[in-house]
Phi, psi and omega in degrees: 000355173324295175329269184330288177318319167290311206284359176271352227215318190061175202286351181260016178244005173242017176268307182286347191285311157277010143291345182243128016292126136314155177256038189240131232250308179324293198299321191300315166312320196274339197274355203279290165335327184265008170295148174299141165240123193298345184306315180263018168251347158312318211255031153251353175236030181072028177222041194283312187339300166316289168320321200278335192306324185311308160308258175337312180304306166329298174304318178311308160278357153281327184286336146124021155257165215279351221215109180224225174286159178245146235326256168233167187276087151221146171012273202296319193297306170315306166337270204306332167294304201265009151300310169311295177308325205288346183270339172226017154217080171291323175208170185332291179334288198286333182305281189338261173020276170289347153317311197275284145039261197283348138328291193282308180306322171310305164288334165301312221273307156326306190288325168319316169288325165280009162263290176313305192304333174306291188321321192289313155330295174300296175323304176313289188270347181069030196278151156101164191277197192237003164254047176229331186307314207263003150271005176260355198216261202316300159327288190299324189322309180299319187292329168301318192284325221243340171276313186309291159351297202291313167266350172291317211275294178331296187310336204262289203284335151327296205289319180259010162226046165330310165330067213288353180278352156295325182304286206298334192250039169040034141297060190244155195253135170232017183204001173179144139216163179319155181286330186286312183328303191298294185252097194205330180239039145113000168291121150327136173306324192304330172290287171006264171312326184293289201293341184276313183302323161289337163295339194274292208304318172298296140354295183316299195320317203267309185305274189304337173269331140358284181313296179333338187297339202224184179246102201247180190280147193323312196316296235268312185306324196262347178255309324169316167213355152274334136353243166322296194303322183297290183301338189264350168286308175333298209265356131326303177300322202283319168301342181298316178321309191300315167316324185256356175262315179317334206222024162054026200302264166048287143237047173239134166336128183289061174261347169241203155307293196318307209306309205309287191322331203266001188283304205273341158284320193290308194310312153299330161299300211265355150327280189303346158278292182297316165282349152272041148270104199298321197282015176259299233239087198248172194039225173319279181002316184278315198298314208274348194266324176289326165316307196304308192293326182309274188342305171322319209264313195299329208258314176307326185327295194299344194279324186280322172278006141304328177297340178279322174307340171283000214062060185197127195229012169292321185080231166246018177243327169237093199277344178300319165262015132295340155287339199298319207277118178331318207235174145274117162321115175242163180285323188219045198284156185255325190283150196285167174263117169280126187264120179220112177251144173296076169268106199294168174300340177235051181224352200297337181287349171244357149003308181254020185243332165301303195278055186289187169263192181275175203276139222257179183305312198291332184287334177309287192315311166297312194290314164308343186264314162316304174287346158295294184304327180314315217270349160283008201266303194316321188260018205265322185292314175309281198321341220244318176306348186276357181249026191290343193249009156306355199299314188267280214320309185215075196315289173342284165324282165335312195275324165285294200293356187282316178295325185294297166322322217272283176342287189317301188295312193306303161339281189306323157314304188318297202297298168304336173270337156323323185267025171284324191250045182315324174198054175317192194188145169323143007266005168289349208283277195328317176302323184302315162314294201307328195292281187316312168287022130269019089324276151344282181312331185278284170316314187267333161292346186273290165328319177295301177289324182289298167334314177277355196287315178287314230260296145319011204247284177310323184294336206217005174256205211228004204197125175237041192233044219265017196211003177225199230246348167326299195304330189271302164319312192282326172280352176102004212246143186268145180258000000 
C-alpha cells in the first residue's frame, strides 16, 4: 500500500506517515488520531472498492488462505481494473443484463442435454412400450434440441449486444450485427465466429429433429436430417476450435474453468459430427459415440454455471468480461467478489437486486436438482401426448393423462421461477428457501409420474415387458 499512500498523501503527508509508529505508547495514542483518513479521497478518485477488496485480500493471505490480493495496491493498478470493469458493466441496467444472460443460457444447454441423454437411453436400452416410442423419443428430442437452441442463441445475443452504451440506451440487437461492430470494442473475431458458428449448428440440429417428426422419402430424409446433422456437428467442432484458440488451451496451463469448458465443447462438436457420419459410426455404435459428446456438451454446462457463480458472465466465448471481474474463477474460491458500479438516476431502483451475493455451493446443488426436474416434468408431458386421441374411445384414460400434462407444465413453471430466484437476497430469501423444499417434493414426484406413467402403459397395452427388449420384437420393431 506504499504506492497508493504516497500518490494519495503527497510528501509532506508521507513525511509524516513515516514517523509512525512511535514507540512511546502517548505519541503512539496521539499518532493514531492525527491520521488521515483516506476514505474520501480512494472514494473521489473512484477505487475505493478496488482498494478495500485488495485489503480484505491481503488480509485474507496473512491469515494463511490460498487465495489472497490480486495485483498491486496502486493506483495506477485499481484505475485500470475498475476502467476494465467500468467498460462491459457501466451501470446496474448492463450488469443484470449480462447476469441474467449468462445464466438462463448455461442453464437452457443443460436441461437440452439432459433430454438428449433421455433419447438416448431410450433408443439404447428399449425402455418403454412401442405405441410410447415415438412420444419418448422424437417429442423429447425436439423439445431438448430447442432449450439446447435456446441457450446457444443467449450466447449469440450476449455477443451481439457487446455494446454496453447502446445497451444502456435500450438499443439491442436480436438476431445480427457486422463482425467490425464486434471487435470495434477489443473482442477478438474467434468470439464472433465461435459463437455465429454455434448458432448455425444449433438451427440445423432443430431443422433435422423437425423433419424427423414425420416419414419421409430417402431423397428429402437424407437433404432434411442427415444432412443438417453432419453439417450442424461440423460447424459445433468448428466453434469448439474458436473456443480453444480465445482461451489459449494450446498454450496454457487447465488452471482455470474456461480451459476446461472450451476443452469438453470442442470434444462434443467433434462427436456430433463424427457420429451422423454413418460410414464412420455406423448404428448403436454412433448413438453411444454421440452420448459421450451430449455428456461432454452436459459437463461444460455445469462448469459454466460455476463460472457464473464467480461472477463472470463471459463464459468461454467472451473471457473480456472475465477479466473485468476482481478475481480469477477458481473450483472452490471463498471470498465474496466486490462490485463497483456507476449508478445512475433511474437505475437506483434496481440496485439491490444487481449487487447480490454470489451463488452459494449448496444453492449450486439445488439449481442442478432443478434443472433435473424441468427436464423429467418435460418427458413426463411427451409421454401423456400418447393418449392424446383417447378423447372419445377412453375419456377416463384422457383425463388422467391431460392431469399429468397439467401437473408437468405446472412442475416447469414452478421450477424456472426458483431458478429466477438462484441467489436472491431478502425480501425473496425466505421465498427462496420454501421453494426449494417443494423442490425436493417435485423431484421425487416427477420420478413417481414417469414410473406410473410405464406402468399404466404397461397395463392398457398388448405387453408387460415393458422395460426389455420383447416388447420392441414382439411389434416387429428392432429396439
Amino acid at each position: 500500500g506504499m504506492s497508493l499512500q504516497k500518490q494519495l498523501l503527497g510528501e509532506e503527508g508521507q513525511q509524516k506517515a513515516e514517523g509512525f509508529p512511535p514507540t512511546d505508547e502517548k505519541a503512539y495514542l496521539k499518532g493514531i488520531s492525527e491520521l488521515l483518513d483516506l476514505t474520501p479521497l480512494l472514494e473521489k478518485q473512484g477505487v475505493l472498492g478496488e482498494s478495500e477488496a485488495w485489503r480484505d485480500g491481503d488480509t485474507k493471505c496473512r491469515e494463511g488462505d490460498a487465495w489472497g490480493a490480486k495485483g498491486e495496491n496502486t493506483l495506477q493498478d485499481h484505475e485500470q481494473r475498475s476502467s476494465e470493469f467500468q467498460t462491459w458493466y457501466p451501470t446496474v441496467k448492463t450488469y443484470t443484463f449480462r447476469r441474467r444472460i449468462a445464466f438462463w443460457g448455461a442453464v437452457m444447454c443443460c436441461e437440452g442435454c439432459l433430454l438428449f441423454l433421455w433419447v438416448d437411453l431410450i433408443t439404447t436400452y428399449a425402455i418403454g412400450t412401442p405405441e410410447m416410442l415415438y412420444e419418448l423419443t422424437k417429442v423429447p428430442h425436439l423439445v431438448g434440441g430447442t432449450f439446447f437452441l435456446g441457450g446457444i442463441y443467449l450466447a449469440w445475443f450476449q455477443l451481439i449486444n457487446i455494446d454496453s452504451d447502446k445497451l444502456n440506451d435500450n438499443n439491442v440487437h436480436y438476431l445480427w450485427v457486422s463482425i467490425d461492430a464486434v471487435t470495434d470494442t477489443g473482442i477478438e473475431n474467434a468470439s464472433y465466429v465461435g459463437s455465429l458458428m454455434y448458432l448455425l449448428g444449433a438451427v440445423l440440429y432443430t431443422i433435422s429433429q423437425v423433419a424427423d417428426f414425420w416419414e419421409l422419402a430417402p431423397l428429402w430424409h437424407n437433404r432434411l436430417i442427415d444432412w443438417p446433422l453432419i453439417f450442424g456437428g461440423f460447424l459445433f467442432f468448428t466453434g469448439g476450435l474458436c473456443e480453444l484458440k480465445i482461451n489459449k488451451v494450446f498454450t496454457s496451463a487447465p488452471t482455470c474453468l474456461v480451459w476446461w469448458v472450451s476443452v469438453l465443447k470442442c470434444y462434443g462438436g467433434l462427436t456430433f459430427w463424427l457420429s451422423a457420419c454413418p460410414a464412420l459410426f455406423p448404428g448403436k455404435l454412433a448413438t453411444r459415440f454421440a452420448v459421450t459428446g451430449t455428456i461432454m456438451y452436459l459437463l461444460a454446462s455445469v462448469l459454466s454455471l460455476l463460472i457464473w457463480r464467480g461472477e463472470q458472465f463471459g463464459g468461454a466465448l467472451i473471457p473480456a468480461f472475465n477479466r473485468a471481474a476482481q478475481e480469477e474463477v477458481k473450483p472452490a474460491p471463498n471470498a465474496n467478489y466486490q462490485i463497483v458500479l456507476e449508478v445512475k438516476d433511474d437505475d437506483s431502483s434496481r440496485v439491490e437486486d444487481a449487487l447480490r451475493p454470489r451463488l452459494s455451493l449448496s444453492g449450486l446443488f439445488f439449481l442442478i436438482v432443478s434443472v433435473c426436474i424441468s427436464a423429467f416434468s418435460v418427458i413426463a408431458c411427451c409421454m401423456s401426448l400418447n393418449h392424446r386421441k383417447d378423447y372419445k374411445d377412453d375419456p377416463e384414460t384422457f383425463r388422467r393423462m391431460l392431469n399429468v400434462f397439467m401437473t408437468g407444465i405446472v412442475n416447469i413453471i414452478i421450477v424456472h421461477t426458483a431458478l429466477g430466484l438462484d441467489s436472491a437476497i431478502e425480501p425473496y430469501g425466505s421465498l427462496a428457501i420454501v421453494l426449494r423444499v417443494l423442490l425436493v417434493v417435485v423431484f421425487f414426484n416427477s420420478l413417481l409420474e414417469l414410473r406410473l406413467q410405464f406402468e399404466d402403459a404397461a397395463y392398457h397395452g398388448d405387453t408387460t415387458d415393458y422395460f426389455g427388449d420383447a416388447a420392441y420384437y414382439d411389434a416387429g420393431i428392432e429396439p
